[in-house]
C-alpha positions as CSV (number, residue, x, y, z in Angstrom):
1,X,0.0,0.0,0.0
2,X,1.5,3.7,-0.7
3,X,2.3,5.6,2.2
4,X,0.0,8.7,2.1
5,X,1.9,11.9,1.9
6,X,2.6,14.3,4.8
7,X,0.0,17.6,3.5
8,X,1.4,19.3,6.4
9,X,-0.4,21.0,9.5
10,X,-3.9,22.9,9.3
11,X,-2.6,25.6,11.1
12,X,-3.9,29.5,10.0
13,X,-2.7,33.1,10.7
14,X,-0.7,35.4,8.8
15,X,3.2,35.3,8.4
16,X,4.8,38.8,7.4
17,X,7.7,38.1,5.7
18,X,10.8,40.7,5.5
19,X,11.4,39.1,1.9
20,X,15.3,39.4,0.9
21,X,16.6,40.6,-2.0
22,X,17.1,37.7,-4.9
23,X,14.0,35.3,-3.9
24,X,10.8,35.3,-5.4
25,X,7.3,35.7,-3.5
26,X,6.8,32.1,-4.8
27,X,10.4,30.9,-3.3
28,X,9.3,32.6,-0.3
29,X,6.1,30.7,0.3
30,X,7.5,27.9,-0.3
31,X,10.4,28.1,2.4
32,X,7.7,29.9,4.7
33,X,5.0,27.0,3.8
34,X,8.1,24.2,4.7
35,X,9.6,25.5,8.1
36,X,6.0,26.3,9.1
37,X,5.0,22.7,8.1
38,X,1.6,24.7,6.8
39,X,-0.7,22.4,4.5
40,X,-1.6,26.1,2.1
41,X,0.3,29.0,2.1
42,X,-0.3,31.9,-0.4
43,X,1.1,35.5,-0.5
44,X,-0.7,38.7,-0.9
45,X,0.8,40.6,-3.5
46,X,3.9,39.5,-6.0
47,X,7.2,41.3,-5.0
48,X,10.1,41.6,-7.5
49,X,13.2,39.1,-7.2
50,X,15.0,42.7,-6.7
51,X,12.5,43.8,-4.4
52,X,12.4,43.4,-0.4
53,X,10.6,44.4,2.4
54,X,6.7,43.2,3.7
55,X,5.1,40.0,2.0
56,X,2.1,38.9,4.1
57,X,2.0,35.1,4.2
58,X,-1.0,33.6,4.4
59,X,-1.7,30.1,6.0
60,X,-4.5,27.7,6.2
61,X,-8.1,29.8,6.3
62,X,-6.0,33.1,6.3
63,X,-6.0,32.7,2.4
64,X,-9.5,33.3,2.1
65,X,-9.1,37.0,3.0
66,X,-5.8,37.7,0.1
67,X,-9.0,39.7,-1.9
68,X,-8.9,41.9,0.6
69,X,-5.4,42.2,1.8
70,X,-4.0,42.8,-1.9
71,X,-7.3,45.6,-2.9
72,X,-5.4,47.4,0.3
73,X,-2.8,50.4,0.2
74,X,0.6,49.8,-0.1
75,X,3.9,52.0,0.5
76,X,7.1,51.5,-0.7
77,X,10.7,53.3,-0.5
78,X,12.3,53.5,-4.0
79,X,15.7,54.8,-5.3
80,X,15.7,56.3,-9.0
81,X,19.0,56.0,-10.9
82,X,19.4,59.2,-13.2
83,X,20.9,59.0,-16.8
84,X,20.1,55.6,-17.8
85,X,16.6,53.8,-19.6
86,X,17.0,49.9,-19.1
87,X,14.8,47.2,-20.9
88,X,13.4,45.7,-17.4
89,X,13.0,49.8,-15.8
90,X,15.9,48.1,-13.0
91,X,19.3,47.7,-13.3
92,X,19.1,44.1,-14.5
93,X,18.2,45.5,-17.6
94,X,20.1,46.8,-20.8
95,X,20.5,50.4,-21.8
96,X,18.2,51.2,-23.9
97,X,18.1,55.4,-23.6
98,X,21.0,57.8,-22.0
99,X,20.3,61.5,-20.9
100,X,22.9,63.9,-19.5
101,X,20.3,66.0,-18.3
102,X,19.8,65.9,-14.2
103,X,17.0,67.5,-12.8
104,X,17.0,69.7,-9.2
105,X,15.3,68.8,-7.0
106,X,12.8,71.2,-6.9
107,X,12.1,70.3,-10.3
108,X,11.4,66.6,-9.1
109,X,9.3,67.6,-6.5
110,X,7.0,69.9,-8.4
111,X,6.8,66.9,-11.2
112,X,5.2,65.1,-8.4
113,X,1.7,66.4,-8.5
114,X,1.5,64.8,-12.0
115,X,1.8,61.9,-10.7
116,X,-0.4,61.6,-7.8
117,X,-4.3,60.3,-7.5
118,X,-5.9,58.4,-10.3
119,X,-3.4,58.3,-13.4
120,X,-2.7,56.4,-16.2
121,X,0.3,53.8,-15.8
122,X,2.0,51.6,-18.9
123,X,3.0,48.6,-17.1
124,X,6.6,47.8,-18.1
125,X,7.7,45.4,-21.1
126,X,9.3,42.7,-18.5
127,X,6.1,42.1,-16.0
128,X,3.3,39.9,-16.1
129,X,1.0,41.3,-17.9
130,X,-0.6,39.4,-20.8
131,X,-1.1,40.1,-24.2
132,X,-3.0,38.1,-26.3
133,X,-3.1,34.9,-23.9
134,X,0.9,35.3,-23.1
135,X,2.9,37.1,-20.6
136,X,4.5,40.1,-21.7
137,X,8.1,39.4,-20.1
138,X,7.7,36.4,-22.0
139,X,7.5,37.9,-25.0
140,X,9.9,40.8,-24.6
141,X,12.7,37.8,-23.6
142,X,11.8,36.5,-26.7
143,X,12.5,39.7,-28.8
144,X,9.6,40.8,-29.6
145,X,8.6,44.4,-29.7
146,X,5.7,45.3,-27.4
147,X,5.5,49.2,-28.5
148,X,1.9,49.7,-28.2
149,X,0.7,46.5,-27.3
150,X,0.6,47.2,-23.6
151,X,-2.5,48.6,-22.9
152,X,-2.4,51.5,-20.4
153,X,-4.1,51.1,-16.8
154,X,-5.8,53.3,-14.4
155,X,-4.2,53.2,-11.0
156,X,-3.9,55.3,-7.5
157,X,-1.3,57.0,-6.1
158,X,-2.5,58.5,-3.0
159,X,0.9,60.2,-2.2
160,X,4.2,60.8,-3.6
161,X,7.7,62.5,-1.7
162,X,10.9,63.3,-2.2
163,X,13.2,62.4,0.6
164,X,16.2,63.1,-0.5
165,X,18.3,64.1,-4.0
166,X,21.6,63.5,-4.7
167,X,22.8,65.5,-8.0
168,X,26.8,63.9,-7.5
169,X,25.4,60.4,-7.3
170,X,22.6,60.8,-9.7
171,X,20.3,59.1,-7.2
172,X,17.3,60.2,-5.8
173,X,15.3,58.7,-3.1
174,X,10.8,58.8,-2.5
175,X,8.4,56.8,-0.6
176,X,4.8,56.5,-2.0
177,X,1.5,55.3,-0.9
178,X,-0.9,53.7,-3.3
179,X,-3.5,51.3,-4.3
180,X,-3.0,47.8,-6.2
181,X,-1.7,47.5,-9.6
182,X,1.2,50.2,-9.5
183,X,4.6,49.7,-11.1
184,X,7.1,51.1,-9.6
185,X,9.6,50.2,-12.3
186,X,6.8,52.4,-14.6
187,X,6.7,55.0,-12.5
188,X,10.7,56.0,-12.2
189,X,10.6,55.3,-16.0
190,X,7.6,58.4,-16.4
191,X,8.8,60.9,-14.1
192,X,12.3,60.4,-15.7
193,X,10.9,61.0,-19.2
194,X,8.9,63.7,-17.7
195,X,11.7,65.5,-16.7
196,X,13.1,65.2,-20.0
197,X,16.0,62.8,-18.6
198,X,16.1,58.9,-18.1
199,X,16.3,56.9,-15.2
200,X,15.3,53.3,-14.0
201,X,15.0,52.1,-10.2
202,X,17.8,51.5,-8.8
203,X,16.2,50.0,-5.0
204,X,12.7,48.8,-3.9
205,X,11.6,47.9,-0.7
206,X,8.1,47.5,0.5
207,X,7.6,49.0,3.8
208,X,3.7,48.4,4.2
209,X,0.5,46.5,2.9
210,X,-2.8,47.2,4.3
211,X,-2.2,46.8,8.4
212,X,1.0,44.8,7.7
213,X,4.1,46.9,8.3
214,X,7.7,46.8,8.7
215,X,7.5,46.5,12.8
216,X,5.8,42.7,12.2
217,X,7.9,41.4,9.5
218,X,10.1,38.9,10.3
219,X,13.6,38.0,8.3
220,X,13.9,34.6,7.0
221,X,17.2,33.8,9.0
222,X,15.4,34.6,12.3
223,X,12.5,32.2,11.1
224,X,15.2,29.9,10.1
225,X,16.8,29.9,13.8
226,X,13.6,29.5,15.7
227,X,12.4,26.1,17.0
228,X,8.6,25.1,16.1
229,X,7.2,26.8,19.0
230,X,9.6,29.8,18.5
231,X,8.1,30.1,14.6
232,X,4.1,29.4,15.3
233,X,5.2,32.6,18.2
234,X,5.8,34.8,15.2
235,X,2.0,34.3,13.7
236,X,-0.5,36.8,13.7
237,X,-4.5,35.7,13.9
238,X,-6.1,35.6,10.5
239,X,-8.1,39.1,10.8
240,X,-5.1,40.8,11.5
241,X,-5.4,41.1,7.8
242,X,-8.8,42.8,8.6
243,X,-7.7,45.5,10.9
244,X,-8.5,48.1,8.9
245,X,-12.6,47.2,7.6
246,X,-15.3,48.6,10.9
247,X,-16.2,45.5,12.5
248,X,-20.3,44.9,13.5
249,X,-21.4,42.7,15.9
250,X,-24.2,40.2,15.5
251,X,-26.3,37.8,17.9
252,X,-26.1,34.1,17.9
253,X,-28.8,33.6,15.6
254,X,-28.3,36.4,13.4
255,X,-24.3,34.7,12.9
256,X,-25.7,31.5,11.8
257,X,-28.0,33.1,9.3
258,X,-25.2,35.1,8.1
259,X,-22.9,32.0,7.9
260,X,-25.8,30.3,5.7
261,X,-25.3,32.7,3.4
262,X,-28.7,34.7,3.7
263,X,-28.6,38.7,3.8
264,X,-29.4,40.2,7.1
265,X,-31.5,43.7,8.1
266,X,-28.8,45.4,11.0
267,X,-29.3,48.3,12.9
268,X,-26.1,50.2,11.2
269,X,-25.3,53.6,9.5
270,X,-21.9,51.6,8.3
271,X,-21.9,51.1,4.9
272,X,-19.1,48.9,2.3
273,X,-17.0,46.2,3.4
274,X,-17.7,45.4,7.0
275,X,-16.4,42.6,9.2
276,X,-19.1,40.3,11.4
277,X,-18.9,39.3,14.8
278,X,-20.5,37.1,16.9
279,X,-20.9,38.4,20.5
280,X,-18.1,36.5,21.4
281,X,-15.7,38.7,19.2
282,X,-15.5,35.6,16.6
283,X,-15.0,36.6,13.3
284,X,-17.8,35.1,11.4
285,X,-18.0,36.7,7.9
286,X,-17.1,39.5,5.5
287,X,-20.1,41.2,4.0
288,X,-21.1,43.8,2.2
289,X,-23.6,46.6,3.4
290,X,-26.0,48.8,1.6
291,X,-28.8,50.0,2.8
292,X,-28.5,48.4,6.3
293,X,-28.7,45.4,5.0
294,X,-25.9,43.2,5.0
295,X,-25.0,40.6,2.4
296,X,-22.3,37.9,3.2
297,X,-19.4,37.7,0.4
298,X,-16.7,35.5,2.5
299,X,-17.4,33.2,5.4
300,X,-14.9,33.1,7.8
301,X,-16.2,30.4,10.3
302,X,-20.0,28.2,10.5
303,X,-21.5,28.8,14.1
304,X,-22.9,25.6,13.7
305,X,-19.7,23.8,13.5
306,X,-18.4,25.0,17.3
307,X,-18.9,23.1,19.3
């Protein structure tokens, strides 16, 4: 008889990762899903290979609520590299573009407004984007010319600073807030052009998504130290995640309709995304609210099931 494989523990909570430089979000889960023994493990929102910083890790039921966690705003601390255009928009790329022109930095800063609140963005040539069924870094490693076959995109910025500008380096450094979809890569590539100069990003670290910040990531190596106990410390409960949606409370009876998926008339001026509790502070479901009336779109646990 075969031996039936190990699917690992049905443990759930979140994991924020402090993701190092050179290791994909996929390599990540996977060495996060391994010394966690977790049977399912998913991130919430794709970091760069060149990128670091804060990837939420999801485990067991904590997956349900990625919807959520990747719709939320993110902020990031970037570096732009003056005077060169590359093929990727980072310095794995080629040259592709040279300008001797450098910008002050008053002339960055009042560029900024430009790019702030609901703009237009071209995602860049290598980034997984499809086009016509295929991914467009696909495509552009195959030599293929993709001017004017990426399609441009609406996307938020809520806010964009200059920290610092060095003209002798030909660096400068900006943190941003914004919503999902942004490229960062993109954006150094816009302002640059912009600014009638070239540039590509040069750094990227993610400091933030939705209530996840730097102060509860954890580096792999210290993950990598711990003993079992020591690494199931380092989880957060699953509606950590949900920190920032109002949260309504519900009777007994008015959880288990919820859970059975019927809408529900509450006493409530909140309306959008709300989280439902059960008296006993037990998350129960995400719903919608119009109206006062709530309808449920994710259920988080069945009443009926406790026991």
């Amino acid at each position: 008889m075969a031996k039936r494989r190990n699917r690992g523990r049905p443990i759930t909570g979140w994991l924020v990762l402090d993701k190092p430089v050179e290791m994909t979000s996929a390599q990540a889960v996977n060495a996060v899903k391994r010394l966690l023994r977790a049977a399912k493990a998913g991130h919430a929102g794709t970091l760069d290979p060149l990128a670091e910083g804060v990837l939420p890790i999801g485990l067991g039921a904590a997956t349900r609520l990625m919807p959520w966690l990747v719709d939320g705003v993110k902020e990031y601390a970037f570096t732009m590299v003056w005077g060169e255009e590359r093929t990727t928009d980072d310095r794995e790329g080629e040259v592709v573009a040279t300008s001797d022109h450098r910008p002050k930095g008053e002339e960055i800063e009042a560029a900024l407004a430009a790019f702030t609140g609901t703009i237009e963005q071209i995602p860049p040539a290598y980034s997984a984007v499809k086009i016509d069924g295929r991914r467009a870094y696909d495509l552009a490693r195959a030599g293929e010319d993709l001017e004017g076959r990426l399609q441009p995109r609406e996307v938020t910025i809520h806010s964009l600073r200059l920290l610092d500008h060095d003209p002798g380096k030909g660096e400068s450094r900006l943190v941003m807030s914004c919503g999902k979809g942004v490229y960062v890569r993109a954006l150094v590539r816009d302002l640059a052009r912009a600014l009638q100069s070239r540039a590509h990003l040069g750094y990227l670290r993610r400091t933030r998504v939705g209530p996840f910040g730097e102060e509860e990531a954890v580096r792999l190596d210290r993950l990598e130290a711990a003993d079992p106990a020591g690494r199931d410390a380092m989880l957060l409960p699953m509606t950590t995640a949900l920190a920032d949606i109002p949260a309504l409370a519900v009777t007994d009876d008015e959880a288990r309709r919820l859970a059975a998926g019927q809408s529900l008339r509450l006493p409530t001026e909140t309306e959008g995304t709300v989280l439902i509790r059960n008296l006993e502070r037990a998350a129960i479901a995400i719903a919608e609210v119009e109206g006062g009336v709530a309808r449920p779109v994710r259920i988080l646990m069945n009443p009926m099931s406790r026991s």
